[in-house]
C-alpha positions in Angstrom: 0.0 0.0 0.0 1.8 3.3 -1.0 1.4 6.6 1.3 -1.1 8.1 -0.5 -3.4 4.9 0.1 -2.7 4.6 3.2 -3.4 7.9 4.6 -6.8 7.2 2.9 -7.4 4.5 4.6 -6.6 5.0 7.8 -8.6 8.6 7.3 -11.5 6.5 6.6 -10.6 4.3 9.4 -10.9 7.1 11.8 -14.0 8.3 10.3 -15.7 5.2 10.8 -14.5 4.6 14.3 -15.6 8.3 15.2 -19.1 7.3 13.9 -19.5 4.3 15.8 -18.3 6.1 18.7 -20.9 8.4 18.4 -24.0 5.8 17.8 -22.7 4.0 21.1 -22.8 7.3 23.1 -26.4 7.8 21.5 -27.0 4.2 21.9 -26.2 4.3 25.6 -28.0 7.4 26.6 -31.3 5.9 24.7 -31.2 3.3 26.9 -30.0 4.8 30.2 -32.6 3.0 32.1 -32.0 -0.4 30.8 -28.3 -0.1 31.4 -29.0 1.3 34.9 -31.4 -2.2 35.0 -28.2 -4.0 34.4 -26.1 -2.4 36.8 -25.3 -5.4 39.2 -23.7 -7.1 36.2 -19.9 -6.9 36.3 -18.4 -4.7 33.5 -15.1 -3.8 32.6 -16.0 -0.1 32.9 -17.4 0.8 35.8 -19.6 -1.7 37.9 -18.6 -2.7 41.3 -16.9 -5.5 41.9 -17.4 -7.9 45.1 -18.0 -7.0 48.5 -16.1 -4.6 50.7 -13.8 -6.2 52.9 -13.5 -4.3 56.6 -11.5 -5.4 59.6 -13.0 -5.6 62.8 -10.8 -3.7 65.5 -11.1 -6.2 67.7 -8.3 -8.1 65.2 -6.0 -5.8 66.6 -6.8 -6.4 70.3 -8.2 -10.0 71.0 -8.8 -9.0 74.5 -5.0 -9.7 75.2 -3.3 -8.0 77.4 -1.6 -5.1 76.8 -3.2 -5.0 73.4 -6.2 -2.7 73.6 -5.1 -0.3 70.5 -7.0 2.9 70.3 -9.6 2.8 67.5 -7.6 5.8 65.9 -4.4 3.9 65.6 -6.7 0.6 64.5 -7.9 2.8 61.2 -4.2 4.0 60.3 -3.5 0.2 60.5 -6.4 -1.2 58.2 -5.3 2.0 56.2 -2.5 0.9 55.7 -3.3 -2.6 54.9 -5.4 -1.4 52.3 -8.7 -2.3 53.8 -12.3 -0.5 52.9 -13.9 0.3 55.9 -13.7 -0.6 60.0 -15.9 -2.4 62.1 -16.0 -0.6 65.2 -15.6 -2.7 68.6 -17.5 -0.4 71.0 -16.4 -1.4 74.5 -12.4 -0.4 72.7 -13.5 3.3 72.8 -12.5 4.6 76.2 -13.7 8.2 75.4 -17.0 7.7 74.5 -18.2 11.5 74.9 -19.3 13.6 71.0 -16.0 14.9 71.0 -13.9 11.8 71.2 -16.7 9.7 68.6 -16.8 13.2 66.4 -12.9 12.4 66.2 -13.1 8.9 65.3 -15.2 9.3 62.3 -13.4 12.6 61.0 -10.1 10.5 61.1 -11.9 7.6 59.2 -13.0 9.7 56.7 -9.5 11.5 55.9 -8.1 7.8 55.6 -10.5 7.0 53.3 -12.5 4.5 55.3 -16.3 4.0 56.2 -17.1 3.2 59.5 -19.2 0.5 58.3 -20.6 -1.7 62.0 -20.3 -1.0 65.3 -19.8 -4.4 67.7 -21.9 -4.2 70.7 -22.4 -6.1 73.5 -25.8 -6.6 75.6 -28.3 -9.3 76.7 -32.1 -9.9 77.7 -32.1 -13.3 79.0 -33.1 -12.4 82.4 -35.9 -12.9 84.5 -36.0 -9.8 86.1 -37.8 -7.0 84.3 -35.4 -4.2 85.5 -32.5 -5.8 84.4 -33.8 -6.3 81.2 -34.6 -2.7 80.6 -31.3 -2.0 82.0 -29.9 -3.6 78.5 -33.2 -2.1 76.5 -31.6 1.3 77.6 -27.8 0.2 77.3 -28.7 -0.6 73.7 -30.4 2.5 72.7 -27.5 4.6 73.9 -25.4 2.4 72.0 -27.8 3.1 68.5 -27.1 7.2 69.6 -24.1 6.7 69.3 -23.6 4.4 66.1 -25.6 7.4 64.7 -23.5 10.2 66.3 -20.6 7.9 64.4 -22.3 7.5 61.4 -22.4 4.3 61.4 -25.3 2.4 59.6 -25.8 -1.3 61.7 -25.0 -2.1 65.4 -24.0 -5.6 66.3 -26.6 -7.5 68.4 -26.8 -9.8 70.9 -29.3 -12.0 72.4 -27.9 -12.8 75.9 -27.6 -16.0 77.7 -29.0 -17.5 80.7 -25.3 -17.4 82.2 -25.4 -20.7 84.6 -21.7 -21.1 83.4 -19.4 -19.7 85.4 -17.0 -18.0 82.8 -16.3 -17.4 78.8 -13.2 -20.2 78.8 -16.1 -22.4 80.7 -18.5 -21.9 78.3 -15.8 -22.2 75.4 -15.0 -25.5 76.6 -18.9 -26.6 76.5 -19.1 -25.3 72.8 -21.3 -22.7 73.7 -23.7 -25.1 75.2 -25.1 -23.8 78.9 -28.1 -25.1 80.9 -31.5 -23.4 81.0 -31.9 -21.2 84.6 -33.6 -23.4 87.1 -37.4 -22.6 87.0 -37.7 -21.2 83.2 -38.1 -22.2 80.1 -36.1 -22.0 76.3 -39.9 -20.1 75.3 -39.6 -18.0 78.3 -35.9 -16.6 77.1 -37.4 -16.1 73.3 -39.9 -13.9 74.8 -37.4 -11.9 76.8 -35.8 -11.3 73.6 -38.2 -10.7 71.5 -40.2 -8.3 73.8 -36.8 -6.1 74.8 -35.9 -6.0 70.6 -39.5 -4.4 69.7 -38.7 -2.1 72.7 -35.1 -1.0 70.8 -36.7 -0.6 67.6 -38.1 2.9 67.3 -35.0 4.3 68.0 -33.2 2.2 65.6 -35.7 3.0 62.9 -35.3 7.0 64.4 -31.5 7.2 63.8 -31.6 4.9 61.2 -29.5 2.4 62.3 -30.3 -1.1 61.7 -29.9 -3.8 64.6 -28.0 -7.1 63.0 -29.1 -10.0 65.4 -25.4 -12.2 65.4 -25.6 -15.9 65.6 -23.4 -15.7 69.0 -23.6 -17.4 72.0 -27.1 -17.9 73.8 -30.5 -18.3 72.0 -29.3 -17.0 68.6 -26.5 -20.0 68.7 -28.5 -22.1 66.1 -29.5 -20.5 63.0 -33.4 -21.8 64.3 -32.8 -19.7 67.4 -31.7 -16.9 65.2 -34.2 -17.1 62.9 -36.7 -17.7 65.2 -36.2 -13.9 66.7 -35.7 -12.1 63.5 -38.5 -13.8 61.9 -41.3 -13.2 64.7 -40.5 -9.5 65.0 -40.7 -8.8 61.3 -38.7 -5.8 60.6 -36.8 -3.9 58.0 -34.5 -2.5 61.1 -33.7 -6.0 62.9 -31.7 -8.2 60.0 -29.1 -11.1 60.5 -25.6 -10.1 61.3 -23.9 -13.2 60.6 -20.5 -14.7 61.9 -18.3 -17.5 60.0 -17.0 -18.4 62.8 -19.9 -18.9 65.1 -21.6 -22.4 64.0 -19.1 -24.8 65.6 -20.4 -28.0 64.0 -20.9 -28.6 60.4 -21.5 -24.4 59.7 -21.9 -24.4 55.9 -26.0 -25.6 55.9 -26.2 -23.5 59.0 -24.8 -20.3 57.6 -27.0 -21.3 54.0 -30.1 -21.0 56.2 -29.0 -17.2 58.0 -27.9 -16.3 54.6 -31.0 -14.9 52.4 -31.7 -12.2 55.3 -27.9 -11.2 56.1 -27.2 -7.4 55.4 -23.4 -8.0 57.6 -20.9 -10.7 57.6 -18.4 -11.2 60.0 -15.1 -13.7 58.9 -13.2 -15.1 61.4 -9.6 -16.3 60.7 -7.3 -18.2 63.3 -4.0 -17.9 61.9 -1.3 -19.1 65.0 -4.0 -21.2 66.7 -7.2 -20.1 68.1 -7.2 -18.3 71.2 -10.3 -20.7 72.4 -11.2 -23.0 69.0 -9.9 -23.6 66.1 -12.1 -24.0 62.9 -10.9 -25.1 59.4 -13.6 -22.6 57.2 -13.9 -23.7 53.8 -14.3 -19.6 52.3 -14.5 -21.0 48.5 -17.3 -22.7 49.9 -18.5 -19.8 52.1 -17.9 -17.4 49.2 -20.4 -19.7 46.9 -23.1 -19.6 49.4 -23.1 -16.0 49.9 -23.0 -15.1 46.4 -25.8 -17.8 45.2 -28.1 -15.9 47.8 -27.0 -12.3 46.2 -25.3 -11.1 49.7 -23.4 -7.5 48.8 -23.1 -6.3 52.3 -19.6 -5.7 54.1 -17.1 -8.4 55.0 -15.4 -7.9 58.3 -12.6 -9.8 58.9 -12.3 -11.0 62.4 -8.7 -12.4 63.0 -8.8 -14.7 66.8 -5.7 -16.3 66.8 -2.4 -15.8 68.6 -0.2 -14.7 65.3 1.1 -11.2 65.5 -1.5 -9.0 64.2 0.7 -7.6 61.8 1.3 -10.7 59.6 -2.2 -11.7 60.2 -4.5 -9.5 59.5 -2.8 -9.1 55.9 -3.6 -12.9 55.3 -7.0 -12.6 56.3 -7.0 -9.3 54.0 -6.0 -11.3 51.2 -8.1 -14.3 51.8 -11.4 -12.4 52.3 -10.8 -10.3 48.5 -9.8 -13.5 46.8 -12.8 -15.1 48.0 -15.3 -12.2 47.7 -13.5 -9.8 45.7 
């Protein structure tokens, strides 16, 4: 082809490509709405891909001693391990006046973070009336300040009836304890269930959804779980659900919880696990997630004994290969 030719052709190249350029363009904004249809589709250019991966802070602490890291130094350290948001560990903020939370979130947000959960802890199985609006209260405070935080979902907790004398004993019994004396399994639903409703209108209020966790007590088994979320019925109650939680045979269990999770928790135990030790399949837990459409947060939860610092990255690069 001699240069006259050529520059021809390629004029007419461009011309072509310029058109089609152009029909695409009108092409796409003729059909805005059928694209924006599409938009959970993964594309090259643009879409979303996978879930966002968070570390809980309580990765960095364990409850070991000496290791209780100030939640501003835990979000330069998931900065810096390249995660997407935090998951708070309430009972790790010492200061907890506007101030100190006002703080928290301005750092998170110059890091590049969300504040994505806050971990609380409270509990209704009790017999006693007072003591269970003592909790009804403690958890409302704790949805003021999630909000105050900006923070969109509070860890919950049902309780348990605590006839075992410590965590280690409890541990040991795989999360098993007796019934009180005198009561009834029904009797500690409705505990539950009542104090919950009681917690709601604030959550709905602020805006701040309650995520039920299957942790120890009457949430253990996904029926237990389910069994509460299901009979209250709300938008602001959903399943906050933990990997490592189920201690037996968890993949059925966490396919049941799954269809009305809006939070996951994944534990990791690199070094040994500070009380158990479980062997999670995440391919597996990845393909049960995504065959019930879950694209809600990932928090990694790291509960072993390896230093932090070589752990957490694992667990970091674990949790995107799985639901990245």
């Amino acid at each position: 082809m001699n240069a006259l030719n050529r520059r021809a052709f390629l004029a007419g190249t461009g011309a072509v490509l310029s058109g089609a350029a152009v029909n695409a363009s009108e092409h796409s904004h003729e059909h805005g709405e059928h694209s924006h249809e599409h938009s959970g589709q993964a594309h090259d250019h643009g879409g979303r891909r996978g879930n966002p991966i968070a570390v809980s802070t309580y990765s960095f602490w364990r409850f070991k001693r000496g290791m209780k890291m100030p939640i501003v130094q835990c979000i330069d350290e998931a900065a810096r391990m390249g995660f997407d948001a935090v998951d708070v560990l309430l009972i790790q903020i010492e200061d907890q006046s506007k101030a100190a939370l006002n703080k928290i979130k301005r750092h998170a947000l110059i890091n590049g973070l969300d504040l994505c959960c806050m971990s609380t802890h409270q509990g209704y199985v009790y017999p006693d009336k007072a003591k269970r609006q003592e909790n009804i209260d403690l958890t409302i405070k704790q949805i003021e300040i999630a909000h105050q935080m900006g923070i969109p979902i509070i860890r919950l907790n049902t309780g348990r009836w605590r006839t075992t004398r410590s965590f280690d004993e409890l541990m040991a019994n795989r999360g098993i304890e007796p019934i009180l004396p005198g009561y009834t399994e029904d009797d500690g639903f409705k505990w539950v269930i009542d104090s919950i409703e009681k917690c709601l209108p604030t959550a709905e209020k602020y805006g701040v959804i309650l995520g039920l966790e299957n942790h120890w007590g009457l949430a253990r088994t996904p029926e237990g779980l389910l069994r509460i979320v299901n009979a209250i019925d709300s938008p602001w109650l959903q399943v906050l659900l933990d990997t490592g939680n189920f201690l037996e045979d968890p993949y059925d269990k966490l396919d049941m919880c799954a269809p009305q999770t809006v939070f996951m928790q994944a534990k990791v135990y690199y070094g040994g696990g500070l009380w158990y030790t479980l062997d999670l399949d995440y391919p597996r837990i990845g393909r049960i997630m995504k065959k019930h459409n879950f694209k809600g947060y990932v928090s990694l939860e790291f509960e072993g004994n390896e230093d932090y610092r070589t752990a957490v990255p694992k667990g970091l690069k674990l949790l995107r290969k799985t639901f990245g």
